[in-house]
C-alpha positions in Angstrom: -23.7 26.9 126.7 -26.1 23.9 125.2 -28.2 24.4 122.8 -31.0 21.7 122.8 -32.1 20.4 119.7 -35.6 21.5 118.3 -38.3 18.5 119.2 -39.7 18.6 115.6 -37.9 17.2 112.9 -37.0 19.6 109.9 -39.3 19.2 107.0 -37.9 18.3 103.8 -40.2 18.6 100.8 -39.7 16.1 97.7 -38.4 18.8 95.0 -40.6 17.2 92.0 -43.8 18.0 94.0 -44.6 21.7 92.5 -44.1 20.8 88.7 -46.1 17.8 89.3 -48.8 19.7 89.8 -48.1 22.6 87.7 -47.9 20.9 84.8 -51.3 19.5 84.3 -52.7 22.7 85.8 -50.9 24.8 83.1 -51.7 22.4 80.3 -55.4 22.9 81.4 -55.5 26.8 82.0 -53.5 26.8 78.3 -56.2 24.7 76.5 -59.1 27.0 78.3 -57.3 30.4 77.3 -57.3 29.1 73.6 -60.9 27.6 73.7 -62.1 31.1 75.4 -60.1 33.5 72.9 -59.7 31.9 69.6 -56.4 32.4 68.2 -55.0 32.0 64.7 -52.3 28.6 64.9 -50.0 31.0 64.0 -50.1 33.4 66.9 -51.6 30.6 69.1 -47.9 29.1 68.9 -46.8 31.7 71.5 -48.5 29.8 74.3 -45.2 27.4 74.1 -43.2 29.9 76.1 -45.2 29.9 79.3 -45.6 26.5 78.9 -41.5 26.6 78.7 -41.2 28.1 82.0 -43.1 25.5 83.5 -41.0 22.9 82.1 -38.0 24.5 83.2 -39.3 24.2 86.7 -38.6 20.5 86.3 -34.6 21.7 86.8 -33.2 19.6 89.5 -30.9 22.0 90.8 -33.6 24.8 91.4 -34.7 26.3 94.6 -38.6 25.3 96.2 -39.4 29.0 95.7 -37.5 29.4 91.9 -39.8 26.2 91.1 -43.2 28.2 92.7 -41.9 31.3 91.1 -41.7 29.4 87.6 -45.0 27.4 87.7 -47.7 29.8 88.8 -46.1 32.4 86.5 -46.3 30.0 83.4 -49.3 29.0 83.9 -51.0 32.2 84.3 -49.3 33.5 81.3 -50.6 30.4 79.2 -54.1 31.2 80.2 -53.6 34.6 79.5 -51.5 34.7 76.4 -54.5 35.2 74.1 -56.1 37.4 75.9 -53.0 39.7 75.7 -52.4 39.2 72.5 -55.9 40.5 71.4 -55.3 43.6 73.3 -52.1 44.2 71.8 -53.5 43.6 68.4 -56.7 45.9 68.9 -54.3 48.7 70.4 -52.5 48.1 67.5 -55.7 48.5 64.9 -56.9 51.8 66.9 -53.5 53.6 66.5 -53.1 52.5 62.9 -56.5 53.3 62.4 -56.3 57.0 64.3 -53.2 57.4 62.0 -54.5 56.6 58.6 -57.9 58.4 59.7 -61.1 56.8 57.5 
C-alpha cells in the first residue's frame, strides 16, 4: 500500500516567536499592575518571579506549548501580583484583627 504525501507542507514555527512577544507584553502588564496597585519596593520586588517564568520561556530546548504555557502565565501573574498581595495582606489584617478583638 502507498501512502501519498500530504499536498501542504508541514508548518514549522520559529521557536523565539512567543517570548518575543511575551516579553514586552509582560513587562507592560507588570509596570500597569504596579502603577494601578501601589506597592511598597519591598513587596513590589515579588513581581520578578513572574517576570522569571517568562524569561525562562527563552529556553531553547522547550516545547511551542511549555513556551505558551510559561509566557501567558507570567505575565498574568505580574499584572496581578499586587493585586494578590493586597488581598493576602487585608485577609491577613481581618484575622489578626478578629483575633486581638478592638
Amino acid at each position: 500500500m502507498h501512502t501519498t504525501p500530504s499536498p501542504l507542507p508541514a508548518v514549522t514555527r520559529p521557536w523565539w516567536v512567543v517570548p518575543a512577544v511575551w516579553t514586552p507584553v509582560a513587562l507592560l502588564l507588570a509596570v500597569v499592575g504596579q502603577l494601578t496597585t501601589p506597592l511598597p519596593a519591598p513587596l513590589s520586588l515579588g513581581v520578578f518571579m513572574p517576570l522569571g517564568m517568562v524569561a525562562a520561556s527563552w529556553i531553547p530546548g522547550l516545547r511551542h506549548s511549555q513556551r505558551m504555557w510559561l509566557a501567558i502565565s507570567g505575565s498574568t501573574l505580574a499584572f496581578f501580583y499586587g493585586k494578590a498581595l493586597m488581598v493576602v495582606v487585608i485577609a491577613v489584617g481581618i484575622v489578626v484583627w478578629l483575633k486581638v478583638g478592638d
